[in-house]
Each structure stands twice: as C-alpha cells, then as structure tokens.
Backbone as CSV, one residue per row, in Angstrom:
resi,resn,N_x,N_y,N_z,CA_x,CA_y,CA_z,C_x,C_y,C_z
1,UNK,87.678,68.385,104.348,87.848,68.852,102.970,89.170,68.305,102.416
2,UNK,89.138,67.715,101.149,90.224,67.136,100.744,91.408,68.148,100.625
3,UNK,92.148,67.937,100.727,94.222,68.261,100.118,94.267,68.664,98.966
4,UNK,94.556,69.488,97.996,94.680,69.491,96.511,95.511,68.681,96.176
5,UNK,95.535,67.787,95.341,96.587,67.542,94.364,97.150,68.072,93.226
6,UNK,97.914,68.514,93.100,98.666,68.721,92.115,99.972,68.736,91.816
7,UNK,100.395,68.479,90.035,101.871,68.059,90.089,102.552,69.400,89.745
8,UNK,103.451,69.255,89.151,104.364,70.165,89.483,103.888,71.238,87.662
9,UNK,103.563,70.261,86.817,103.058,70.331,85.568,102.099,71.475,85.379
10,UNK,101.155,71.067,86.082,99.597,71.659,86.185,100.081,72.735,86.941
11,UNK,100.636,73.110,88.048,101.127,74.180,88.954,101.422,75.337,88.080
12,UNK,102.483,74.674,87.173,103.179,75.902,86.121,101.541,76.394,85.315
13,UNK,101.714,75.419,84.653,100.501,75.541,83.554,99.338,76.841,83.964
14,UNK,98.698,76.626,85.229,97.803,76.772,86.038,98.476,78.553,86.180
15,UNK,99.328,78.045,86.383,100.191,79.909,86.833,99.980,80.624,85.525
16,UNK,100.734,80.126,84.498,100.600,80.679,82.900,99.340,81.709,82.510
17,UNK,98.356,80.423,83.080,96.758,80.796,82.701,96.603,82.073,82.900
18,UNK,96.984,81.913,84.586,96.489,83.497,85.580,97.204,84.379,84.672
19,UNK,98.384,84.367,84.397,99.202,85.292,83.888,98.762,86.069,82.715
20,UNK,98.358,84.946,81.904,98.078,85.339,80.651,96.478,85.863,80.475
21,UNK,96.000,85.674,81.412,94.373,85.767,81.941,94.760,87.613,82.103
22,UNK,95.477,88.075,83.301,95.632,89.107,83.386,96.517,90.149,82.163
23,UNK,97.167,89.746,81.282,97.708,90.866,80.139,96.900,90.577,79.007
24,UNK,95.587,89.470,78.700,95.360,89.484,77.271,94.438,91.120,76.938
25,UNK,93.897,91.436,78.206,92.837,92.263,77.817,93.696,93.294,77.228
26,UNK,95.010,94.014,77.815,95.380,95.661,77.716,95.878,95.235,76.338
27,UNK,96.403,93.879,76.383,97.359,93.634,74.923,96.110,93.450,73.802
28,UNK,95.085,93.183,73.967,93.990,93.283,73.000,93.163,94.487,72.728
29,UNK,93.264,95.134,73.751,93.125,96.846,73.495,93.795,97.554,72.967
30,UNK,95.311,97.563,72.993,96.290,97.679,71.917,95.981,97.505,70.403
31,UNK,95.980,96.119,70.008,95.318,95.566,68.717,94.449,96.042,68.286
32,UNK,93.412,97.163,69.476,91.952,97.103,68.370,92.206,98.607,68.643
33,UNK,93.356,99.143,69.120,93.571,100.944,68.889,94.302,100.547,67.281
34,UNK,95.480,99.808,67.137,96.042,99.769,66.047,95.051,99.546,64.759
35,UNK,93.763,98.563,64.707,93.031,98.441,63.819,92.590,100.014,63.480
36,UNK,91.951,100.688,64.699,91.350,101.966,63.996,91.930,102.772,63.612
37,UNK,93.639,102.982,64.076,94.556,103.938,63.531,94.576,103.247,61.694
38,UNK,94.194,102.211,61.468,94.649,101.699,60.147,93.297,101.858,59.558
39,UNK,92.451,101.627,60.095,91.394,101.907,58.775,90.083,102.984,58.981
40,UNK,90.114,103.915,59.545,89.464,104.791,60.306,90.842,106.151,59.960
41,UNK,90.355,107.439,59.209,91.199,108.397,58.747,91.304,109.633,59.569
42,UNK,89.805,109.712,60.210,89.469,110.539,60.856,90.270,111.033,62.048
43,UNK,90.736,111.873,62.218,91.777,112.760,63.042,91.473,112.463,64.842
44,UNK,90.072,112.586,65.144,90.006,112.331,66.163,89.829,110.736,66.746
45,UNK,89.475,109.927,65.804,89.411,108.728,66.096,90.981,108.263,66.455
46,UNK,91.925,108.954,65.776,93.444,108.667,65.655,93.522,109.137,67.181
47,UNK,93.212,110.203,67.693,93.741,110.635,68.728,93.057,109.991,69.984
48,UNK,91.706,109.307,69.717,90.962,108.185,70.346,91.925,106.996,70.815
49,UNK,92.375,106.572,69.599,93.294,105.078,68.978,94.359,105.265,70.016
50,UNK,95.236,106.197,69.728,96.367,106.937,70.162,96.271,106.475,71.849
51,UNK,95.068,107.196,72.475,95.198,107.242,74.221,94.855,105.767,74.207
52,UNK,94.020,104.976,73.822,93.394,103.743,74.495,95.172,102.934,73.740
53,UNK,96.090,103.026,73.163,97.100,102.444,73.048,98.316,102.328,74.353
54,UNK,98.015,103.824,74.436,98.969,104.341,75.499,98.471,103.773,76.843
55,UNK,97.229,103.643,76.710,96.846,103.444,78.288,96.944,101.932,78.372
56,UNK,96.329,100.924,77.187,96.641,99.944,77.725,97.968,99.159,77.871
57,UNK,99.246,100.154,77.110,100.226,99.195,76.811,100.683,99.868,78.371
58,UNK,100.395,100.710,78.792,100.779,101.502,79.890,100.450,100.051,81.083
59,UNK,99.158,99.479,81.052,98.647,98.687,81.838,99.155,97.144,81.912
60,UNK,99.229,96.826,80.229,100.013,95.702,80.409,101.240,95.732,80.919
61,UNK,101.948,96.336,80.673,103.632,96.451,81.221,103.775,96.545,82.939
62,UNK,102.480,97.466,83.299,102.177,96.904,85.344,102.259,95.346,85.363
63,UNK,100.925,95.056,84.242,100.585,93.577,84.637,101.701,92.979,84.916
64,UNK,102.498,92.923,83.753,103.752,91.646,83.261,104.979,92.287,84.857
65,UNK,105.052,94.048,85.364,105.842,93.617,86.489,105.211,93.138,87.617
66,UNK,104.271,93.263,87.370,103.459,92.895,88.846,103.703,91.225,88.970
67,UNK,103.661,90.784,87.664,103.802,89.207,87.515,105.039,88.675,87.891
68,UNK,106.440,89.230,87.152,107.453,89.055,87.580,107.968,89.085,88.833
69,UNK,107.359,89.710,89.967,107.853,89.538,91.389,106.540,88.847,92.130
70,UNK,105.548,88.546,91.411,104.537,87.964,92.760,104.411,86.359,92.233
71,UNK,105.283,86.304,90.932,105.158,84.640,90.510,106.573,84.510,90.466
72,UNK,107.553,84.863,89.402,108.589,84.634,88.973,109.560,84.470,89.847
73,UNK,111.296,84.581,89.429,111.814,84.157,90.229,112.717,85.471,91.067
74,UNK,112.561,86.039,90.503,112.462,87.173,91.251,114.480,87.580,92.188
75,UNK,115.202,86.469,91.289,116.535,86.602,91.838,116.772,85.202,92.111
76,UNK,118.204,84.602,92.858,118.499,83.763,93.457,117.565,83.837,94.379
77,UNK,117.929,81.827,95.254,117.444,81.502,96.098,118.040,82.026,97.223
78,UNK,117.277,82.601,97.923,117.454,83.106,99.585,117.183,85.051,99.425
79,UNK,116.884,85.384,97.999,117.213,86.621,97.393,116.149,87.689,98.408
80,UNK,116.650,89.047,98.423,115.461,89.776,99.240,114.864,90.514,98.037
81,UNK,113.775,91.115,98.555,113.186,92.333,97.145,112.670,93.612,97.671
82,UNK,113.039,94.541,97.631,112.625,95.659,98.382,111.488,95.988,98.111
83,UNK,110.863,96.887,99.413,109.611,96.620,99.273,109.496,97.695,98.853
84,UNK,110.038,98.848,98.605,109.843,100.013,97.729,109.154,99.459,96.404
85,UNK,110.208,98.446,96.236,109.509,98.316,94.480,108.292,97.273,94.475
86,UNK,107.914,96.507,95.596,107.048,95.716,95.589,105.651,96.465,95.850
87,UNK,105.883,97.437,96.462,104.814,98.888,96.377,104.524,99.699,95.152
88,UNK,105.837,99.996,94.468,105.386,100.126,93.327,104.400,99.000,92.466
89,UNK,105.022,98.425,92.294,104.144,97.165,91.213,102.987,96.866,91.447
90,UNK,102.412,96.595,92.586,101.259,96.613,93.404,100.478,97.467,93.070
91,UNK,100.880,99.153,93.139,100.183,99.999,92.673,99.983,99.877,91.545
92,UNK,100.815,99.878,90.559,100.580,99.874,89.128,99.796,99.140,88.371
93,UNK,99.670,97.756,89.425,98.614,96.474,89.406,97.386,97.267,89.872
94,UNK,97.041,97.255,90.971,95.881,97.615,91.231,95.137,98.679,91.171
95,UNK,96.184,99.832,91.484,95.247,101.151,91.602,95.026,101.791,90.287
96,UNK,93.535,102.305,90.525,92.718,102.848,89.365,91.635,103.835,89.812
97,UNK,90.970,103.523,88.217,89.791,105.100,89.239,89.023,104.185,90.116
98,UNK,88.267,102.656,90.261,87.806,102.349,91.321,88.362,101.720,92.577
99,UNK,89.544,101.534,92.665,90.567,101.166,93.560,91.528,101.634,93.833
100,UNK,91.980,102.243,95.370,92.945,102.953,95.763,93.783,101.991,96.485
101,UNK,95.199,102.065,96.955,95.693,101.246,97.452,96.612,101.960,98.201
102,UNK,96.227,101.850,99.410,96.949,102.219,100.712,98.522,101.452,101.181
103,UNK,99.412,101.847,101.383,100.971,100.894,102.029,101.554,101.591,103.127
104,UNK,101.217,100.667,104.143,102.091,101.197,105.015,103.296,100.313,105.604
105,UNK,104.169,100.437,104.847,105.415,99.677,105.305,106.762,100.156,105.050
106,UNK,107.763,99.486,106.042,108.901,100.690,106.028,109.993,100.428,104.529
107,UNK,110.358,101.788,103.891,111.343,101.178,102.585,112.523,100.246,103.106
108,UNK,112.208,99.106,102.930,113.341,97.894,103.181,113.297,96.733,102.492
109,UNK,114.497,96.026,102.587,114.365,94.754,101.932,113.809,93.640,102.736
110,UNK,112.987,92.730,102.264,112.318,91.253,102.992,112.338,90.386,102.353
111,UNK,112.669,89.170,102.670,112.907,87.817,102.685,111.793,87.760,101.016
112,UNK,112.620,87.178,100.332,111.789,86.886,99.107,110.517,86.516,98.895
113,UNK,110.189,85.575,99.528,109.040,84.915,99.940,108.302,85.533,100.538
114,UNK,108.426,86.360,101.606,107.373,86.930,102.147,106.943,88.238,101.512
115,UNK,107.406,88.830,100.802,107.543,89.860,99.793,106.446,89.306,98.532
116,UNK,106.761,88.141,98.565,106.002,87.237,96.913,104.947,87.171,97.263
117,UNK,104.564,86.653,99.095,103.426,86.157,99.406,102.457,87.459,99.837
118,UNK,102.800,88.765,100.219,102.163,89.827,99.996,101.639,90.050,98.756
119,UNK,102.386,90.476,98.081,101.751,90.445,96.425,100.662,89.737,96.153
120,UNK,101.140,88.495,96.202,99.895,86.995,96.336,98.568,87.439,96.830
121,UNK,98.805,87.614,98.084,97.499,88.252,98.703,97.128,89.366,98.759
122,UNK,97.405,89.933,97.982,96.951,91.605,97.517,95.972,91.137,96.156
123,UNK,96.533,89.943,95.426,95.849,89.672,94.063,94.454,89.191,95.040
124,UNK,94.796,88.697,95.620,93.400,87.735,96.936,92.482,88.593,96.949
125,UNK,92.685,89.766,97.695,92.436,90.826,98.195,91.257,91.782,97.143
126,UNK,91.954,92.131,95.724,91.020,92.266,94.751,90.377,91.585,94.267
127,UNK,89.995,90.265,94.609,88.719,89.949,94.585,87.479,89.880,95.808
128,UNK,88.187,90.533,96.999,86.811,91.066,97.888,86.042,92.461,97.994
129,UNK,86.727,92.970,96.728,86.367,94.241,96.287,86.275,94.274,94.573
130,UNK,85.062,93.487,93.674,84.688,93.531,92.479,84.260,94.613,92.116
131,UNK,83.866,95.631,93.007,83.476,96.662,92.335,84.266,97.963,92.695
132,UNK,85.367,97.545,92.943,86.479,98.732,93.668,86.070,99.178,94.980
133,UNK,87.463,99.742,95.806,86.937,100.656,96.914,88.188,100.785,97.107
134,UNK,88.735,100.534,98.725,90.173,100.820,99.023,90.886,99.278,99.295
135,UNK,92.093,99.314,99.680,93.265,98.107,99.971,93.934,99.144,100.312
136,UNK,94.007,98.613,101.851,95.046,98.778,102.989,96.096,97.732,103.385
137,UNK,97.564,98.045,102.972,98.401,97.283,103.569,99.313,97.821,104.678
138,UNK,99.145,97.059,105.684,100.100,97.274,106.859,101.109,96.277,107.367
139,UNK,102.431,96.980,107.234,103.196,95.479,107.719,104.565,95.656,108.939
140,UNK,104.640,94.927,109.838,105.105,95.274,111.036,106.079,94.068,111.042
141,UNK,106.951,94.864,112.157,108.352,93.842,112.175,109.038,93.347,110.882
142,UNK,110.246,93.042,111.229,110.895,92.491,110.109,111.998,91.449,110.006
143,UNK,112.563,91.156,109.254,112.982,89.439,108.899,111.948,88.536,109.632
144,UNK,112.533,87.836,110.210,111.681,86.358,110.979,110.264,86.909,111.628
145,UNK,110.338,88.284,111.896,109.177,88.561,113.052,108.368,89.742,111.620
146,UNK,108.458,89.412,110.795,107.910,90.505,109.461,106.279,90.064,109.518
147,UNK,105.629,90.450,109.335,104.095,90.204,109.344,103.228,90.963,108.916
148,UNK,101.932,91.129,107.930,101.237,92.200,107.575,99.510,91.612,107.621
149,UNK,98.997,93.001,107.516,97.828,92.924,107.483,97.570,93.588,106.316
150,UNK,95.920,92.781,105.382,95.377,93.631,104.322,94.099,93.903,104.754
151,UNK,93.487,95.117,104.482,92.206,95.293,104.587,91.391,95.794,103.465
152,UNK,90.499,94.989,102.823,89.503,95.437,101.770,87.952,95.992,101.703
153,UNK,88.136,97.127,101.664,86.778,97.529,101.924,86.299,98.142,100.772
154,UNK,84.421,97.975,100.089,83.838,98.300,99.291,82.513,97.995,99.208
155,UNK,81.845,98.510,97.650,81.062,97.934,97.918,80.495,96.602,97.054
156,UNK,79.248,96.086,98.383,79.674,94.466,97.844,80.783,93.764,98.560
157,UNK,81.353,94.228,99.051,82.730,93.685,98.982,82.700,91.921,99.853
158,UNK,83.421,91.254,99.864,83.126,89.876,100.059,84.391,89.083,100.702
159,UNK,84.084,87.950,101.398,85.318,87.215,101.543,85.407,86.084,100.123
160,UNK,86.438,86.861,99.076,86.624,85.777,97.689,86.360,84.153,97.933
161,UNK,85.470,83.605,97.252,85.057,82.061,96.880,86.264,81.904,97.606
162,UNK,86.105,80.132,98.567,86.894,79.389,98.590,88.744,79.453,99.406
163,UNK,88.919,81.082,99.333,90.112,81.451,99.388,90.630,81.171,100.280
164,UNK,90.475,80.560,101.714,91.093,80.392,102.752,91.389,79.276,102.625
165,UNK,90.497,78.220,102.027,90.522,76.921,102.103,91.685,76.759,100.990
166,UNK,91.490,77.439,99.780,92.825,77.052,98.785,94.166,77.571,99.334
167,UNK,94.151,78.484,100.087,95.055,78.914,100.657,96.105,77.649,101.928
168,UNK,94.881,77.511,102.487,95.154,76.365,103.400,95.863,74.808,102.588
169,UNK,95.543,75.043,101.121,96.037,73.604,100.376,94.401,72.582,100.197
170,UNK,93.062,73.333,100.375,92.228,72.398,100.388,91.339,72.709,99.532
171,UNK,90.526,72.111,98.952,89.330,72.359,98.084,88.269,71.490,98.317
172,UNK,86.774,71.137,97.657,85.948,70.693,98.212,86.409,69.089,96.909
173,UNK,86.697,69.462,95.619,87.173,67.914,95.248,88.876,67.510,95.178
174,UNK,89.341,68.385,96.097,90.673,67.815,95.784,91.709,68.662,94.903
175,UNK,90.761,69.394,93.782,91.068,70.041,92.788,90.825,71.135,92.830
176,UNK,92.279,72.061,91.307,92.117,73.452,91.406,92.032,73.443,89.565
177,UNK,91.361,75.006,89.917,91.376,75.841,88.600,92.191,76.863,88.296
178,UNK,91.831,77.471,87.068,92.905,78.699,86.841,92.190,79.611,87.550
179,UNK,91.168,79.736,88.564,90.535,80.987,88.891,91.014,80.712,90.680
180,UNK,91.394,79.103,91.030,91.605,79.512,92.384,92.885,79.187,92.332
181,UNK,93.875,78.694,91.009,95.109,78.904,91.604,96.079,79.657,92.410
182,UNK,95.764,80.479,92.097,96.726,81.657,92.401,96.240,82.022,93.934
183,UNK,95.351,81.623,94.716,95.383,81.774,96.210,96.319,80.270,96.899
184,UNK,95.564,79.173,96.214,96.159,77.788,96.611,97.590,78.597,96.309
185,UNK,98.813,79.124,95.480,99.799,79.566,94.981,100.290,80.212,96.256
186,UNK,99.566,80.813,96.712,99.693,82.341,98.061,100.006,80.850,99.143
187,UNK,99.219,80.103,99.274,99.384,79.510,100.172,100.406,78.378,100.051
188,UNK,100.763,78.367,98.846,102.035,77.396,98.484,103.564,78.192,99.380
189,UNK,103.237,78.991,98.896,104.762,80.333,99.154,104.640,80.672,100.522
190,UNK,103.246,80.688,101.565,103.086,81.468,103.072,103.570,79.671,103.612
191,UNK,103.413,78.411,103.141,104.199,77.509,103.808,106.223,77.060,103.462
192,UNK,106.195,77.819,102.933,107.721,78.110,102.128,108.126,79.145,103.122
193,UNK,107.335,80.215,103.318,107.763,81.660,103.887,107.837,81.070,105.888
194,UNK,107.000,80.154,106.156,106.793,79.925,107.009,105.955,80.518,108.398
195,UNK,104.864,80.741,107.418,103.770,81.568,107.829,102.639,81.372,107.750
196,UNK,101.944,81.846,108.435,100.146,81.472,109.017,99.275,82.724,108.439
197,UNK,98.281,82.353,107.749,97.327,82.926,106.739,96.068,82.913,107.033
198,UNK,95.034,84.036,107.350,93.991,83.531,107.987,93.019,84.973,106.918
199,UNK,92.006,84.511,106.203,91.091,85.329,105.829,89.924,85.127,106.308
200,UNK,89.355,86.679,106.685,88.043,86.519,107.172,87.238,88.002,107.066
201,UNK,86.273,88.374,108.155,85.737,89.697,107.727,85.353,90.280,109.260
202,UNK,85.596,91.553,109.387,85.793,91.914,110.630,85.002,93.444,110.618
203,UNK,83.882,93.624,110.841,82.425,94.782,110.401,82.733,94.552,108.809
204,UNK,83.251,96.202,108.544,82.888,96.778,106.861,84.089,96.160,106.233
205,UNK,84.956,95.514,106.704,86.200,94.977,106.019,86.628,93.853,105.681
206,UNK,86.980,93.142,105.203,87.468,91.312,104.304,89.249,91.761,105.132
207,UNK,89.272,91.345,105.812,91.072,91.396,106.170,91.822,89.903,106.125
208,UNK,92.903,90.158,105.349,93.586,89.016,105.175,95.026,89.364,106.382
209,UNK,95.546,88.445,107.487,96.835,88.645,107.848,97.380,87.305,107.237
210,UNK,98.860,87.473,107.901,99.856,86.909,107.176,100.922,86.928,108.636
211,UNK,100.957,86.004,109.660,102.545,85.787,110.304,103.186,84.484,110.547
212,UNK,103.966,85.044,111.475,104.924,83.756,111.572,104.060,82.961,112.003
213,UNK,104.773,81.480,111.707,103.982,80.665,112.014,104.790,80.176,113.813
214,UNK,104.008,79.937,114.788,104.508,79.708,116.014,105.257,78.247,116.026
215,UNK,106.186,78.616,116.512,107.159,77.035,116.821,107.118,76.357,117.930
C-alpha cells in the first residue's frame, strides 16, 4: 500500500477542514436559534430559541477546546499538558446522551505529544461507535514508559474505514482526505511521540493502544 504524500500546505489545509467540519454545526444552530428569537414572537418559541442557543454555543466552545490541544500548539516545544485538562476537553468533546466516556489515568502532566496523540485517537475512536455507546481510556506508566489503551464499544460499532493504515502513513492511492486526515494526523504525532499504534477488535470491542516504540 502506497506512503501518503503530502506537503506541508495540504496538511494545514486538511486540518482546517476537520476543524471547521466539527464547529460549523453548533455555530449554525446558534444562527437558526437567533433567526427565531427575531422573527417568531411567541414566548415559548423564545424559550425554545433560548436553550438550542445555549446548548449549542455550549458545544461549540468544547469543540474549539478540544481542537486547541489535540491539533494546536498547545505551548512551547518540549511543553507538557496535564491530563486533568486533557480529560476535561475530551469529555466536553465527546460525551453526550449517546456516548459516555470513561478515563482512567493518573492527574499528571505528559509529554505534549503523547497527550495530543491520545486526543487524536479518542477522535479515531468515535468513529467505531456511530451510533454511541461507551469509550474507555486507560493509561499506564509515565514519561518515556507512558502508554494507553482505548476501548470502544456499541452498537454497530466498527473498526473506522482505513484507520490503521492512515495511521501507519498509508492509503490505498497514496492520498488523503478531510475525512481520513485526522487519523493519518494521529499517526503523524505517535511517530513524533515515538510510539507504536495498533487498531483492531478484540470480541465486543474496537481497541486502539498506543506505546513506546521498542529500540
């Protein structure tokens, strides 16, 4: 299977997409609470308008932190990010009424990268569960010997199109989209982090790990 190519151009670009892929909806739910608060008089429609405002600006503002630490730069180079708050964001990203999200990891700081590349594969992760269920994260040891496991279980639930292979840096023409960037991305950052990535499915579960890579 071919190598992806890509430049450094398309990488950004490609990231943007995802980004903007994930906040247009809550920020367009916004817009169409504000339309009915404006032309719709009726008291309860206002108080309709009112919650679907609150909830989605509530949702975009997860999105955009969830974005800022699983893409952005998230600090200087060599920077750590605690995983308190990388648990937060995560949650705020994912969990809902059809998705719960389990963490089991200790409150500490980790190596930037491997912190980014969790996130990464938590986004992975919700797509082997399209119709919700749970996400289990477990993560053991720490600095150099830091390592985690995800587990996705639901129903339906699936090993996501392609994902190991973009992960790995490969695709079937060479090429990526805005729908598999962001794993090829996971796997940009787990060879930065210096780590070995393996998705697969093990009975009722899609589990993604994540460790060191052996020297």
């Amino acid at each position: 299977m071919p190598t992806v190519q890509l430049d450094a151009l398309d990488l950004a670009a490609l990231l943007c997409s995802r980004v903007c892929h994930d906040v247009i909806s809550p920020v367009g739910a916004i817009i169409n609470g504000l339309e009915v608060m404006e032309e719709d008089k009726d008291a309860a429609m206002h108080e309709f308008a009112m919650d679907l405002i609150a909830k989605s600006a509530k949702q975009a503002s997860a999105r955009l932190q969830f974005a800022r630490l699983a893409f952005g730069a998230a600090g200087s180079a060599g920077a750590s990010i605690d995983l308190g708050d990388a648990a937060s964001v995560a949650r705020g990203f994912i969990q809902d009424d059809k998705t719960k999200l389990g963490w089991d990891a200790p409150r500490a700081f980790a190596p930037k990268n491997k912190a980014k590349l969790l996130l990464n594969l938590l986004m992975v992760a919700t797509g082997a569960v399209p119709r919700g269920g749970t996400i289990d994260v477990v993560m053991t040891g720490e600095g150099d010997t830091m390592a985690f496991r995800i587990e996705a279980r639901g129903a339906y639930s699936r090993v996501p199109a392609a994902a190991a292979e973009l992960i790995a840096g490969r695709s079937e023409n060479g090429q990526v989209d805005a729908h598999g960037i962001q794993a090829y991305y996971a796997g940009l950052i787990a060879k930065e982090a210096g780590m070995q990535v393996s998705v697969g499915q093990e009975g009722d579960a899609i589990v993604i790990e994540a460790r060191p890579q052996a020297v």
